[in-house]
N, CA, C and O of each residue as an XYZ file, in Angstrom:
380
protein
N      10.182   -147.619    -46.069
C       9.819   -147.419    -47.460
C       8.488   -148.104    -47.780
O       7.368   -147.636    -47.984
N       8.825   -149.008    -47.766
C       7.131   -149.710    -47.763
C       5.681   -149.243    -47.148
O       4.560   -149.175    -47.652
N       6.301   -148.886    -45.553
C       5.323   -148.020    -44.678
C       4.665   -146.993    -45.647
O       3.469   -147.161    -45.885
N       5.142   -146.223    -46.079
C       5.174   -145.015    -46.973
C       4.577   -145.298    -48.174
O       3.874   -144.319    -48.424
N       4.467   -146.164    -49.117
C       4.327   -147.253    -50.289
C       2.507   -147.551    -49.911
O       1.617   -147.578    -50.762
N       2.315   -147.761    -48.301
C       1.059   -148.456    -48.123
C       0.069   -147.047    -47.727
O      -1.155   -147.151    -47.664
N       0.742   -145.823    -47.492
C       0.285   -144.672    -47.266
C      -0.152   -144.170    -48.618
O      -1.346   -144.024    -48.881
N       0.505   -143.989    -49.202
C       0.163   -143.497    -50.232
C      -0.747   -144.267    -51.488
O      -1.374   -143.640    -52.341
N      -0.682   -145.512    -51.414
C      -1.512   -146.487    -51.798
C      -3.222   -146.527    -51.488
O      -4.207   -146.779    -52.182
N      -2.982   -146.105    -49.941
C      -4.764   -145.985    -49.072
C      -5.137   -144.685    -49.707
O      -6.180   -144.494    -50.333
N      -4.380   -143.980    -49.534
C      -4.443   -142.467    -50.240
C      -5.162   -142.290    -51.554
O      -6.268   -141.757    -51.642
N      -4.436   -142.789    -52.620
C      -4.784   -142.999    -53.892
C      -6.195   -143.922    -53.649
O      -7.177   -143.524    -54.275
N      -6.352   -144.980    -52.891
C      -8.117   -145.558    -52.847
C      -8.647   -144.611    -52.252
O      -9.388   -144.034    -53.049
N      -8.666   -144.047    -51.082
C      -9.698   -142.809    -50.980
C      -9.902   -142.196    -51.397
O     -11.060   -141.902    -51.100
N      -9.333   -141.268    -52.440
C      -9.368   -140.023    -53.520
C      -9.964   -141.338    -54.460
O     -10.725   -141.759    -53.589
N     -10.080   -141.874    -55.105
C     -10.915   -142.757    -56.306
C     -12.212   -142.768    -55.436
O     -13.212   -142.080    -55.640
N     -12.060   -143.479    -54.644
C     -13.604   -143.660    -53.937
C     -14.431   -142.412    -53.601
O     -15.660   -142.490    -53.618
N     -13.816   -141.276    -53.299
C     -14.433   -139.880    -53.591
C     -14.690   -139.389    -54.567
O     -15.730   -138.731    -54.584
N     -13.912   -139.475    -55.757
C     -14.570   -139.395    -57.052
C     -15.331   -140.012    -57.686
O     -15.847   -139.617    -58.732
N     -15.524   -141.103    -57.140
C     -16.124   -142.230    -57.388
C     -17.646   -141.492    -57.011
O     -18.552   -141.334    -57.828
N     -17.679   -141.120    -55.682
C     -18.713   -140.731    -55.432
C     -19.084   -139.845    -55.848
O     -20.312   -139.846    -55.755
N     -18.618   -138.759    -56.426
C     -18.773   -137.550    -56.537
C     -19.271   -137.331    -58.186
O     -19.887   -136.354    -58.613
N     -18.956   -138.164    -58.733
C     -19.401   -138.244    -60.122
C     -20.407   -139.549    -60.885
O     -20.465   -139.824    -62.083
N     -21.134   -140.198    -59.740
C     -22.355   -140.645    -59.975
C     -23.266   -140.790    -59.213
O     -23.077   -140.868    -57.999
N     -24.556   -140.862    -59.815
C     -25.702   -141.121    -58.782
C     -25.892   -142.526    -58.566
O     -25.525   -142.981    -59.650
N     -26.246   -143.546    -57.829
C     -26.690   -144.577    -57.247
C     -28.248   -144.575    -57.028
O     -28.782   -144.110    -56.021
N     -29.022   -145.235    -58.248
C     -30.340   -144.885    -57.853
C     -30.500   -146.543    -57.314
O     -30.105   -147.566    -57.875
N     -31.045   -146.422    -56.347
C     -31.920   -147.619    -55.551
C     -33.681   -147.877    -56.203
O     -34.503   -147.005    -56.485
N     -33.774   -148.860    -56.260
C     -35.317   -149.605    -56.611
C     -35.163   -151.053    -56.046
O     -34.718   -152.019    -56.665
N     -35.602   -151.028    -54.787
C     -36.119   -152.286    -54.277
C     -34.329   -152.371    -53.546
O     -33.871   -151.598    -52.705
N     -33.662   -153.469    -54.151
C     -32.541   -154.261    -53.826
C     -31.690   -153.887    -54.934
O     -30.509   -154.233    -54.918
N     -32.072   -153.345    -55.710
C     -31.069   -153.447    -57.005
C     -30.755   -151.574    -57.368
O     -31.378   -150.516    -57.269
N     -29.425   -152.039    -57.814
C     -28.844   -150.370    -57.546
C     -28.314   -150.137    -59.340
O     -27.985   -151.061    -60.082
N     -28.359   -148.603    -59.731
C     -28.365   -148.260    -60.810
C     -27.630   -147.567    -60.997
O     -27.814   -146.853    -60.011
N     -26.400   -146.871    -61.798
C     -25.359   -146.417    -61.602
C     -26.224   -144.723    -62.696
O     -26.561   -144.835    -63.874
N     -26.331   -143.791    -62.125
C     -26.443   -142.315    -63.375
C     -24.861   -141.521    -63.414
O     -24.322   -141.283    -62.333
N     -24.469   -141.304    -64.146
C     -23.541   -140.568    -64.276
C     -23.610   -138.747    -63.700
O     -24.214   -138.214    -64.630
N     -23.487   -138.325    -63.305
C     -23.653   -136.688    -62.847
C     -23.186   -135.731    -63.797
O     -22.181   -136.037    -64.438
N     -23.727   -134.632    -64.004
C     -23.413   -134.123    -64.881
C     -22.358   -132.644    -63.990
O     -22.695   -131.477    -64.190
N     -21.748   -132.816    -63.528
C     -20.601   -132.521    -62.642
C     -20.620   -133.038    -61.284
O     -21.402   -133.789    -60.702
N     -19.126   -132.198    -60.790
C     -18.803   -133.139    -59.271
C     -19.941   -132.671    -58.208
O     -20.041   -131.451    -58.078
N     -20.696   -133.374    -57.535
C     -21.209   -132.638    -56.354
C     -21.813   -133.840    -55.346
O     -21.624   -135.031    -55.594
N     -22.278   -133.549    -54.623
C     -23.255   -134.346    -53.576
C     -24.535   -134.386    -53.342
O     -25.007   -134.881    -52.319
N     -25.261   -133.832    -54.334
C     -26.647   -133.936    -54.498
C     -27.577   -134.968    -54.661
O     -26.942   -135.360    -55.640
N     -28.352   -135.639    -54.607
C     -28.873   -136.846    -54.352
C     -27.782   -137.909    -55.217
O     -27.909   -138.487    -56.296
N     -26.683   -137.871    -54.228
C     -25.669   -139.156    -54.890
C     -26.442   -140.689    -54.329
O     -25.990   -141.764    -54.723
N     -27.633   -140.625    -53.384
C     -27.900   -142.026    -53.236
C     -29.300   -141.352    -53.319
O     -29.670   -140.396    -52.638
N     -30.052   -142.047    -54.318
C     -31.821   -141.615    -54.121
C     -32.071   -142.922    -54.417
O     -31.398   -143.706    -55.087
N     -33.636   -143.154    -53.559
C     -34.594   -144.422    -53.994
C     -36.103   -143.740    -54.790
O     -36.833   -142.752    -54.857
N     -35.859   -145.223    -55.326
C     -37.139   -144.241    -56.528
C     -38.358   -145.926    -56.057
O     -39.465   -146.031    -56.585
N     -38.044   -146.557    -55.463
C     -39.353   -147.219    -54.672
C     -40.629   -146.323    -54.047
O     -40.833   -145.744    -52.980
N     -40.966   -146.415    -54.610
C     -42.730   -146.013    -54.237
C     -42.861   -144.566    -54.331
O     -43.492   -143.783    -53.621
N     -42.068   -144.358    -55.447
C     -42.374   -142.302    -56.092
C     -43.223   -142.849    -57.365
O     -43.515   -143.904    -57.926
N     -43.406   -141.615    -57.445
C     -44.275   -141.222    -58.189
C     -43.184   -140.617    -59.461
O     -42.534   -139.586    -59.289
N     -43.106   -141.484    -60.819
C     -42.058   -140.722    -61.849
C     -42.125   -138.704    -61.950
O     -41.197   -138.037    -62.408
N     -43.170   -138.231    -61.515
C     -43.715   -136.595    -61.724
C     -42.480   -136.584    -61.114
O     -41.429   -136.282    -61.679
N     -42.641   -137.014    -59.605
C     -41.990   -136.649    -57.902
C     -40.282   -136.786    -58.789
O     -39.503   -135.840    -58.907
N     -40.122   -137.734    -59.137
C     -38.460   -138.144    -59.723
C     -38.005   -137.493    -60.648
O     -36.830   -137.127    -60.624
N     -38.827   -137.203    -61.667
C     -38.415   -136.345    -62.829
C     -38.002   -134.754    -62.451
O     -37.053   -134.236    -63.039
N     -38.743   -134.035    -61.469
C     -38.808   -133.059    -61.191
C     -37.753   -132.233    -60.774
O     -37.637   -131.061    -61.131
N     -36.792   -132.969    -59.838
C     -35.358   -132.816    -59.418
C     -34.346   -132.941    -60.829
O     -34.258   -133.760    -61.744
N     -33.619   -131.620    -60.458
C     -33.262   -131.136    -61.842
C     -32.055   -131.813    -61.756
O     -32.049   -132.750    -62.554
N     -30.562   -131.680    -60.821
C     -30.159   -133.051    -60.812
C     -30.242   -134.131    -61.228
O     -29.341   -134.736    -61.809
N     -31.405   -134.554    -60.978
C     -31.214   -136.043    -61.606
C     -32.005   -135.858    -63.031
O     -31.908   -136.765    -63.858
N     -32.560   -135.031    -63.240
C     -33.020   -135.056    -64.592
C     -31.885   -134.720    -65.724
O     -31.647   -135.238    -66.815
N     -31.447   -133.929    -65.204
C     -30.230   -133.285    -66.295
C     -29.131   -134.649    -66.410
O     -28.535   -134.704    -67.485
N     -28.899   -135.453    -65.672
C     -28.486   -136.640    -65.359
C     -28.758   -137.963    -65.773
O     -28.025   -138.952    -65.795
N     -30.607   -137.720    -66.280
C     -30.883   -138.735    -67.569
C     -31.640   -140.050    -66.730
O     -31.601   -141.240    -67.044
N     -32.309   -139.438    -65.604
C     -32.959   -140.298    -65.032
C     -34.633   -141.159    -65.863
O     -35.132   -142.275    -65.719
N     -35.052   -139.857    -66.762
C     -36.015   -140.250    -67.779
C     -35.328   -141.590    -68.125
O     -35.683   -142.549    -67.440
N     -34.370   -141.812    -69.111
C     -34.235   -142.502    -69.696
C     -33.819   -144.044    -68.579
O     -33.314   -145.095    -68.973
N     -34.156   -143.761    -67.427
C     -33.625   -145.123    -66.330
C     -35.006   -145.276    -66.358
O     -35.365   -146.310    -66.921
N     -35.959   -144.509    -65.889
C     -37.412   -145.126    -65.870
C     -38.292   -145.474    -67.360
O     -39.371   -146.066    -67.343
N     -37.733   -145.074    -68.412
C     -38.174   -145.437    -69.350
C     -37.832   -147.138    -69.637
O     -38.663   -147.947    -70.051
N     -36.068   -147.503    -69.227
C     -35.612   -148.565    -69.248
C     -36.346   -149.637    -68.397
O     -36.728   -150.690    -68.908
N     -36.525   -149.356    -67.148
C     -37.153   -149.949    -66.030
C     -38.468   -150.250    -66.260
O     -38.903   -151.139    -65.528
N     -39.425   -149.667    -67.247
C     -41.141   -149.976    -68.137
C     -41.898   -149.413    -66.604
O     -42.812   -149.909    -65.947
N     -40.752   -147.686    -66.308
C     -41.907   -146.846    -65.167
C     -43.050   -146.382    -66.064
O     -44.245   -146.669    -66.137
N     -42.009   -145.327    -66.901
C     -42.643   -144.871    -67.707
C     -42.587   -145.142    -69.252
O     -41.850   -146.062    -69.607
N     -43.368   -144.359    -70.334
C     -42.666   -145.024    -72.188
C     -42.107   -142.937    -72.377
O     -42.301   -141.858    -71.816
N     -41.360   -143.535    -73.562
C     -40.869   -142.961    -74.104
C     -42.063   -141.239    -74.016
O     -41.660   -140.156    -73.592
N     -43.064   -141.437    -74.390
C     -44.060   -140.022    -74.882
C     -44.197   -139.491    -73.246
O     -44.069   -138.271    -73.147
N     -44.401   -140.108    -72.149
C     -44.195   -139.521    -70.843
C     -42.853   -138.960    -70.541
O     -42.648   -137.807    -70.162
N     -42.235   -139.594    -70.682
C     -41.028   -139.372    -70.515
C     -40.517   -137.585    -70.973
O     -40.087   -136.662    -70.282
N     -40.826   -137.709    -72.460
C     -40.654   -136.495    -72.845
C     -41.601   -135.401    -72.575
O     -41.249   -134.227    -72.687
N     -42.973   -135.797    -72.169
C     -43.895   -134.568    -71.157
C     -43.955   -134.316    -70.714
O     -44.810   -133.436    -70.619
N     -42.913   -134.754    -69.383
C     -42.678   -135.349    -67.990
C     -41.502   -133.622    -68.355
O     -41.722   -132.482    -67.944
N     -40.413   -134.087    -69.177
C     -39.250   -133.284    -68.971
C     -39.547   -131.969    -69.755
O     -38.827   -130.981    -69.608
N     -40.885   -131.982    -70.798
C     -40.877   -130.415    -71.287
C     -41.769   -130.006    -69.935
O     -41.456   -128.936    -69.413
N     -42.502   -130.522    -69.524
C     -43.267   -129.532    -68.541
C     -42.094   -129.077    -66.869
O     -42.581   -128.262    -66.085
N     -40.820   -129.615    -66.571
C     -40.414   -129.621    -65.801
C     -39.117   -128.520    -66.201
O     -38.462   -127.874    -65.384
N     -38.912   -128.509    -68.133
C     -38.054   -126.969    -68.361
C     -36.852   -127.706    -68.460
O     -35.762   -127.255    -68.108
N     -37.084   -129.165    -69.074
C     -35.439   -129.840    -69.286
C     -35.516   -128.960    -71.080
O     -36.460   -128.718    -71.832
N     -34.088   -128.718    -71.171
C     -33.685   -128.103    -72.320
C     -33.015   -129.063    -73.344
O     -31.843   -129.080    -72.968
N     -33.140   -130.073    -74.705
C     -32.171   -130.361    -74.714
C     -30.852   -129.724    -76.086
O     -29.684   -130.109    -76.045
């Protein structure tokens, strides 16, 4: 019974830890990691580094834009607020 108890226990942590993954992005800068939320389940840049891009290069990926990455580099003083939003009308973010 217990055997069974510890099966289904590992079970239930792997299915979290897959959703886990599956429903945020992990953006990397340097050493320090940033949690984006996804705007559904998938595997699309679930781990990106944004060390030594260029915000154009980051914004551009619709993934992570639709995902609200503007507003991580706006936080971070990549970019301000008026880039930010020129950045995402010229790239066809809708909001």
């Amino acid at each position: 019974m217990k055997a069974r108890l510890k099966q289904y226990l590992l079970f239930a942590i792997v299915i979290a830890a897959g959703y886990f993954l599956l429903s945020n992005h992990f953006i990397f800068e340097g050493m320090q990691v940033h949690l984006l939320k996804k705007t559904g389940l998938h595997l699309h840049y679930t781990f990106y580094s944004i060390k030594q891009k260029k915000p154009q290069t980051i914004i551009m990926i619709d993934k992570l834009r639709e995902a609200g990455i503007g507003d991580l580099l706006v936080e971070l003083g990549k970019i301000t607020e008026e880039e930010k939003s020129q950045l995402e009308s010229k790239f066809g973010f809708e909001y």
